[in-house]
C-alpha positions, 0 to 999 in steps of 0.5 A: 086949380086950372091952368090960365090959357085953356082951362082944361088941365090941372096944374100938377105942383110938386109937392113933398107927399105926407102920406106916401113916404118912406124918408122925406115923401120926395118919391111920393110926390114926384109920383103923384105929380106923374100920376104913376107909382111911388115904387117905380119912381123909388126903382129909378131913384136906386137905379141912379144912385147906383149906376149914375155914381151917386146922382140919384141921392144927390138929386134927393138930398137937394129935392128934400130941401127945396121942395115944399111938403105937402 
């Protein structure tokens, strides 16, 4: 799929990954969608959760829901 005005990127959607999951595959899609590592996005989740007060599974709990699966 190719984006409409230049013809020369992908269109990334995000996608809940079915098969890079470790609860509900929203690291695993956020990953993909970046082109990076589902354990360094799962490192940042964590570091949120811990230092933001709670954000960082706030921000999941809402991504599971709203995102679409793969």
């Amino acid at each position: 799929m190719y984006d409409t005005d230049t013809q020369t990127r992908p269109v990334r959607k995000l996608r809940r990954n079915r098969s890079d999951r470790m609860v509900a595959g929203v690291c695993g899609g956020v990953a993909a969608m970046l082109g990076i590592d589902a354990a360094l996005v799962r490192i940042a989740l964590v570091a949120a959760t811990l230092l933001g007060f709670g954000t960082g599974a706030i921000l999941y709990l809402i991504a599971w829901m709203v995102v679409p699966e793969d």
